[in-house]
C-alpha positions as CSV (number, residue, x, y, z in Angstrom):
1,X,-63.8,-3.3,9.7
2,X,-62.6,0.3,11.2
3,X,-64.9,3.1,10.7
4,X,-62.1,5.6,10.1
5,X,-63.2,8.7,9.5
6,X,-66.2,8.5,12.4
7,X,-63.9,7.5,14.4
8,X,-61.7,10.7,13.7
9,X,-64.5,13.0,14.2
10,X,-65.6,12.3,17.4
11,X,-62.1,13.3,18.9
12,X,-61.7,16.4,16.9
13,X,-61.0,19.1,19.5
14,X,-58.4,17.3,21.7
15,X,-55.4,19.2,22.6
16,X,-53.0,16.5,20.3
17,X,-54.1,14.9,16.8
18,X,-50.8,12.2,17.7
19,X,-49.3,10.3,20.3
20,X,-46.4,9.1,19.2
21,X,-45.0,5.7,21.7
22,X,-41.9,4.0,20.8
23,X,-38.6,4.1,18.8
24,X,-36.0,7.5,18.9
25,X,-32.4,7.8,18.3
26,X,-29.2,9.1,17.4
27,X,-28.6,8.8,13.8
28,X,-24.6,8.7,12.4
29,X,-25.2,8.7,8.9
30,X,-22.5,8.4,6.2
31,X,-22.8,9.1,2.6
32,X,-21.1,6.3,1.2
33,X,-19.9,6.0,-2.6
34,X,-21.0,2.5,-2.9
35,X,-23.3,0.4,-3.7
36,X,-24.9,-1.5,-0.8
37,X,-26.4,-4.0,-3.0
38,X,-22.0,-5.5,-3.1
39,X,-20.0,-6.4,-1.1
40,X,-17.9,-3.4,0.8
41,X,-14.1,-2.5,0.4
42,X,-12.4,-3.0,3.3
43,X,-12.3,0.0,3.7
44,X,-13.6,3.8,2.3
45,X,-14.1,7.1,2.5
46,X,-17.6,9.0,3.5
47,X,-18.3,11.6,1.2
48,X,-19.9,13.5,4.4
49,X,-20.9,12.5,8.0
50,X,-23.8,13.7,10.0
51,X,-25.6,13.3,13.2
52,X,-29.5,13.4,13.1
53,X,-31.9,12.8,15.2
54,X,-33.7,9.5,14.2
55,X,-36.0,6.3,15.5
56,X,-39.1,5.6,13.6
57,X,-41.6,7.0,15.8
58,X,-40.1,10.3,16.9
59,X,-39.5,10.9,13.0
60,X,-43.4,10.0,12.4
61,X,-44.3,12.6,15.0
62,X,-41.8,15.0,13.5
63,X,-43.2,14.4,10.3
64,X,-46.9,14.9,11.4
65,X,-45.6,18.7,13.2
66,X,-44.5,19.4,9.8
67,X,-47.3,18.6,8.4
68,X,-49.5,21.4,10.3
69,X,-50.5,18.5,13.2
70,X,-50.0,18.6,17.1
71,X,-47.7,15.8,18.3
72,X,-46.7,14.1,21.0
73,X,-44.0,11.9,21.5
74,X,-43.2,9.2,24.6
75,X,-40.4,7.0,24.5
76,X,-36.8,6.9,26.6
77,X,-33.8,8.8,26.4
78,X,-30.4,8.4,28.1
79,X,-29.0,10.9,30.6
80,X,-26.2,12.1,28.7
81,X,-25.9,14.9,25.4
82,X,-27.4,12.3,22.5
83,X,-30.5,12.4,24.8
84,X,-30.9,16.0,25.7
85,X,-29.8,16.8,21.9
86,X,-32.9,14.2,21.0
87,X,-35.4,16.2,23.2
88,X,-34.0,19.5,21.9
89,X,-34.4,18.9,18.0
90,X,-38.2,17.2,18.5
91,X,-38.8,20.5,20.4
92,X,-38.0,22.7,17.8
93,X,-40.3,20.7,15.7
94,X,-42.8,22.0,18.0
95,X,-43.5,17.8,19.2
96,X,-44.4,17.6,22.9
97,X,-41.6,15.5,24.8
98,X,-43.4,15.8,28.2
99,X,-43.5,12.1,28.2
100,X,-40.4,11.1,27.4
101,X,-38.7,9.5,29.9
102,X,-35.1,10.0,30.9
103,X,-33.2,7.1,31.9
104,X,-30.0,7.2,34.6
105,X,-27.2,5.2,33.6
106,X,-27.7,4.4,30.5
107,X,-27.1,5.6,26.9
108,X,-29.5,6.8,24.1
109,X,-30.3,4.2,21.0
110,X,-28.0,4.9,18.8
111,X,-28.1,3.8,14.6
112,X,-25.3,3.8,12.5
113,X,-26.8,4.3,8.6
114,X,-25.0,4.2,5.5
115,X,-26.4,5.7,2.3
116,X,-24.9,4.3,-1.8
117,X,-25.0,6.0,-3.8
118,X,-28.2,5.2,-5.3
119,X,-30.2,6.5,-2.2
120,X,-30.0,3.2,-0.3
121,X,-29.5,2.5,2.7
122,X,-28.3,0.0,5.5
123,X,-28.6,0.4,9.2
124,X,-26.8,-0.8,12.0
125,X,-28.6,-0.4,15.5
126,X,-27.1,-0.3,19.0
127,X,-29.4,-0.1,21.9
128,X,-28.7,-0.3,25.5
129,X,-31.2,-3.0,27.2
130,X,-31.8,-0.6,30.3
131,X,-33.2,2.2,27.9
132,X,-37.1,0.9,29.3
133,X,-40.6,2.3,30.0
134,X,-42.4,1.7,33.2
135,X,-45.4,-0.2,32.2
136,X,-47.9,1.9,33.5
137,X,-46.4,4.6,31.1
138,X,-47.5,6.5,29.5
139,X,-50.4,7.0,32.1
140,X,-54.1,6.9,30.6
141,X,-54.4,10.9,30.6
142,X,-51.4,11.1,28.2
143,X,-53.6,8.5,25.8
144,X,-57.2,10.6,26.2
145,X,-55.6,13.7,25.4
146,X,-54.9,12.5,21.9
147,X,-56.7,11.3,18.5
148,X,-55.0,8.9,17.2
149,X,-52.0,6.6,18.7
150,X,-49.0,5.8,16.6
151,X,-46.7,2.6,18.0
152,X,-44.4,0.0,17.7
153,X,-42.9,-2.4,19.2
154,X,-40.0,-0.6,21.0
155,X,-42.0,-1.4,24.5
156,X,-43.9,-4.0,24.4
157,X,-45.9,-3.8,27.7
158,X,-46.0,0.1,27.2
159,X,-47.8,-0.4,23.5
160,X,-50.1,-3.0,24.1
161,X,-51.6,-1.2,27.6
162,X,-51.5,2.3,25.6
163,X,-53.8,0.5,22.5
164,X,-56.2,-1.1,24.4
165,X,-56.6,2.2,26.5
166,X,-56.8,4.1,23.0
167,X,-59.7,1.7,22.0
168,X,-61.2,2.4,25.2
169,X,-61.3,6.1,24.7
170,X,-62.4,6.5,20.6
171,X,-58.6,6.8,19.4
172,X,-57.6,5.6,16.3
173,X,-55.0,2.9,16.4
174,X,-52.1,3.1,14.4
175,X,-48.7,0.3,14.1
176,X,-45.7,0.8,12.5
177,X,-44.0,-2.8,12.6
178,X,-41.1,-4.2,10.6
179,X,-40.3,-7.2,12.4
180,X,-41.8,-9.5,14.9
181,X,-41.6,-10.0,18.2
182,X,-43.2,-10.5,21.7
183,X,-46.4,-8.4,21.2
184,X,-46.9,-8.4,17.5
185,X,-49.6,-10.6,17.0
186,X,-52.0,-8.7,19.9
187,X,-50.5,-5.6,18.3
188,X,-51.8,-6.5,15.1
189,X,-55.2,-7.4,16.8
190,X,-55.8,-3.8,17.9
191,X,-54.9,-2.0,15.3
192,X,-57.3,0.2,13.2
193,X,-54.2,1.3,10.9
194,X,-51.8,-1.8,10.2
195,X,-48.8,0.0,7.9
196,X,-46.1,-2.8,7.6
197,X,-42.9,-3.0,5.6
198,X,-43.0,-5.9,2.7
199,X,-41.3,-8.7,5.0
200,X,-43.7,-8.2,8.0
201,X,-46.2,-10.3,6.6
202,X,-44.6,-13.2,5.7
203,X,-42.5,-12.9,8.4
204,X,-45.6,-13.1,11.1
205,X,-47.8,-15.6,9.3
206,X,-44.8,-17.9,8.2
207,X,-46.4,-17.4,4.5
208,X,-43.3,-17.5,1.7
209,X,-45.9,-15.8,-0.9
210,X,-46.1,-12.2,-0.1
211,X,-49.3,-11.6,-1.7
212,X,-51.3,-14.4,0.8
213,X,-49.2,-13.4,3.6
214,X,-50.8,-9.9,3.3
215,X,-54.1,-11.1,3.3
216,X,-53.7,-13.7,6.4
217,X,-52.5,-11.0,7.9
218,X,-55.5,-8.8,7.2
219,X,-57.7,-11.5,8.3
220,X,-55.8,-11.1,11.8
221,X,-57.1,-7.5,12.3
222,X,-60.0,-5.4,11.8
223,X,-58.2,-2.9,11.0
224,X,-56.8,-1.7,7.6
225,X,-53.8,-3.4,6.3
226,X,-50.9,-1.2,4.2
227,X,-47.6,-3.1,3.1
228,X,-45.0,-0.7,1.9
229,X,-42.9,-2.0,-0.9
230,X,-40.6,1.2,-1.4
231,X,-40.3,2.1,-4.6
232,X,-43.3,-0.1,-6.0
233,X,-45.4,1.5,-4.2
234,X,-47.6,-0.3,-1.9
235,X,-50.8,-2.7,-1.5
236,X,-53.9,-1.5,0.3
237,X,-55.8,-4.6,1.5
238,X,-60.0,-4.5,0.4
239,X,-61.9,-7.6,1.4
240,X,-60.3,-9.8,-0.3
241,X,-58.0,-8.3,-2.9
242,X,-54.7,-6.2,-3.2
243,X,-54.8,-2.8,-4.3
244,X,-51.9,-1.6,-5.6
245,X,-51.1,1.9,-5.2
246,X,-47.7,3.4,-7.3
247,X,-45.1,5.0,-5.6
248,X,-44.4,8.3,-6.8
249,X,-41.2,9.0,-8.1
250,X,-38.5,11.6,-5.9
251,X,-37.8,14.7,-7.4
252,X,-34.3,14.1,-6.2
253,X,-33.1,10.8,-4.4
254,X,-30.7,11.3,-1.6
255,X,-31.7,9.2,0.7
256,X,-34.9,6.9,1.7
257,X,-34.1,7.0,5.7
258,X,-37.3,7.9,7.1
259,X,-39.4,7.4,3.9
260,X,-41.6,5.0,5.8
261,X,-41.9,7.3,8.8
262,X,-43.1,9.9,7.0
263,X,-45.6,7.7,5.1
264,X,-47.1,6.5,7.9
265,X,-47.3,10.6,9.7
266,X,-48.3,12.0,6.5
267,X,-51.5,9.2,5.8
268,X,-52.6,9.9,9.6
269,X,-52.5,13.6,8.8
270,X,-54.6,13.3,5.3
271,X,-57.0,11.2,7.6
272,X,-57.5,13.3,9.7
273,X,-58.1,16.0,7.1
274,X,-60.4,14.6,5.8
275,X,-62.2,13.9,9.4
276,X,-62.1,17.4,10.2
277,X,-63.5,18.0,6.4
278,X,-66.5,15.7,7.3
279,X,-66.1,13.8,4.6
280,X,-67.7,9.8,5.4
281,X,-66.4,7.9,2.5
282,X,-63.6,5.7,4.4
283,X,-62.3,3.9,0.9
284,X,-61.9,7.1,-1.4
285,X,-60.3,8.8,1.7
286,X,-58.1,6.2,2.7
287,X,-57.0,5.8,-1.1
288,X,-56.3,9.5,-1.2
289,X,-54.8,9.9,2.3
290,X,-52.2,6.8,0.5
291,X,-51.4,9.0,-2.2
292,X,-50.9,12.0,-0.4
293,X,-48.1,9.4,2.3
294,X,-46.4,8.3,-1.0
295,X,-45.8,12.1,-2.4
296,X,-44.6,12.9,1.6
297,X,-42.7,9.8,1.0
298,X,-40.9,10.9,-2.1
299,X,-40.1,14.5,-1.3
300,X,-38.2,13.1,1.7
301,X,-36.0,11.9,-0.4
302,X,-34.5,15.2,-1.3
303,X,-32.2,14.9,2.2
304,X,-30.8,13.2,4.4
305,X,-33.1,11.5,7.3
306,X,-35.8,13.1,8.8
307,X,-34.2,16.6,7.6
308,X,-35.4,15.8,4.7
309,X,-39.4,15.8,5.7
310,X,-41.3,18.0,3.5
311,X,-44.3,20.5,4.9
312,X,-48.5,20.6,3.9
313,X,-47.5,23.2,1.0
314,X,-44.6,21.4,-0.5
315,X,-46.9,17.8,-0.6
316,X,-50.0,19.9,-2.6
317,X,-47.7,21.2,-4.9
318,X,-46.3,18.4,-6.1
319,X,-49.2,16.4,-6.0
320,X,-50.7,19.0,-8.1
321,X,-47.2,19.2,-10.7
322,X,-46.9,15.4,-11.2
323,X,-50.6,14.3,-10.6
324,X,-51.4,10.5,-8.8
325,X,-51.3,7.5,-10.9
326,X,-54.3,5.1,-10.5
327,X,-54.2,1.8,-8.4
328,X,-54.8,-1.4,-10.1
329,X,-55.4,-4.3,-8.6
């Protein structure tokens, strides 16, 4: 199994803790009165309409800058305002976009998101087929400059080269994976942090019982295995058990766009806290790095996509106000 937190401290002093290679986008996001749970009107009005910068990667390394950590982000753009306005926000954020690559012809990703009124949330993605990575990016310099690399599936080719050059060079591999595809399972194999939503598992292993999906899907890594199971909380795989970790609750729930973003950024950063603290106990750490993802979680809540993701200061204190409920098993 992953020695995490070795792992960790034998990078400390690169010039980036993340590298961040996959998903970005445009985000139209309506504010619905509705509940997306029924069927919709044919047709309604939007309490309000906003354009965000989105994709679950570019959030993650947004998330992580936030957070007090130096990211870098990789990934493809169109040639036309979405893309420039993309490259402009994660700058602000203070996220390296060096790598990003800026595609002629074509258009940036694009997600349509509508939000009930109950904080949910359903997403409509549009993607142009010619938005692509060379293979041989992002080049191996990009990879050894970093600590840890966090990526999906958005590039294939791109992902799998960049994790096995990360294992190469002492980086900690994390995946953020939803769905399956071409890729997954060699994903999967190289990953040292597996954070999946609930459906991944049983999804990949073709297991209808969530529970032994999670852990045939463990048994395909050496990695740690995470499944997110939004507001329950979610199981951290040990041996041969679930631990289940609570969610937290949100001090205000606008919407959960980008909740699972920030969880993944936000257990990196704890990780690599606790790396730089030289601490050596990889279970009490990674149990606490979870707690501190699901707080991160929670406060994003407050607003609307990745607006809403809160910085170091705001997780203590409420970590500290509402405490941490204990897994169970």
């Amino acid at each position: 199994m992953t020695a995490l937190l070795s792992r960790l401290g034998k990078t400390a002093g690169r010039p980036f803790d993340l590298l961040g290679l996959g998903e970005c986008s445009i985000d139209l996001v309506y504010r619905v009165p509705l509940r997306l749970d029924q069927p919709l009107p044919d047709k309604t009005s939007a309490q309000s309409h906003e354009v965000l910068g989105g994709g679950q990667i570019a959030t993650a390394c947004a998330a992580a800058a936030r957070l007090g950590r130096r990211a870098r982000f990789v990934g493809a753009v169109g040639m036309d305002g979405a893309g420039q306005a993309l490259l402009s926000e994660l700058a602000a954020e203070r996220v390296d976009t060096t790598g990003v690559r800026r595609c002629l012809g074509t258009q940036t990703r694009t997600a349509l998101i509508l939000c009930g009124k109950a904080g949910e949330r359903s997403v409509i993605e549009w993607r142009d087929a010619a938005l692509r990575l060379p293979d041989d990016h992002p080049p191996v310099e990009f990879v050894q400059s970093c600590r840890v690399l966090h990526a999906d599936l958005c590039f294939p080719s791109s992902s799998l080269r960049a994790a096995s050059q990360a294992r190469d060079n002492g980086l900690l591999v994390s995946i953020d994976l939803d769905r399956p595809g071409p890729g997954a399972a060699e994903l999967v194999a190289l990953a040292d942090l597996c954070v999946v939503s609930a459906n991944f598992p049983s999804l990949l292993t073709g297991l209808d019982d969530p529970e032994r999906a999670a852990l045939a899907l463990a048994a395909q890594t050496a990695g740690r295995v995470i499944v997110t199971l939004g507001e329950r909380g979610c199981w951290v795989v040990q041996d041969s058990s679930l631990l289940r970790v609570p969610a937290l609750v949100p001090p205000q729930l606008v919407d959960t766009t980008a909740c699972g973003d920030t969880f993944h950024a936000a257990l990196i950063v704890a990780l690599l806290d606790a790396a730089d603290a030289g601490r050596c106990d990889d279970e009490v750490a990674l149990i606490e790095a979870v707690r501190f993802a699901s707080a991160a979680a929670a406060l994003k809540c407050r607003d609307l996509g990745r607006r809403g993701c809160p910085r170091r200061s705001e997780v203590e204190a409420f970590l500290r106000d509402v405490g941490s409920p204990a897994p169970t098993t």
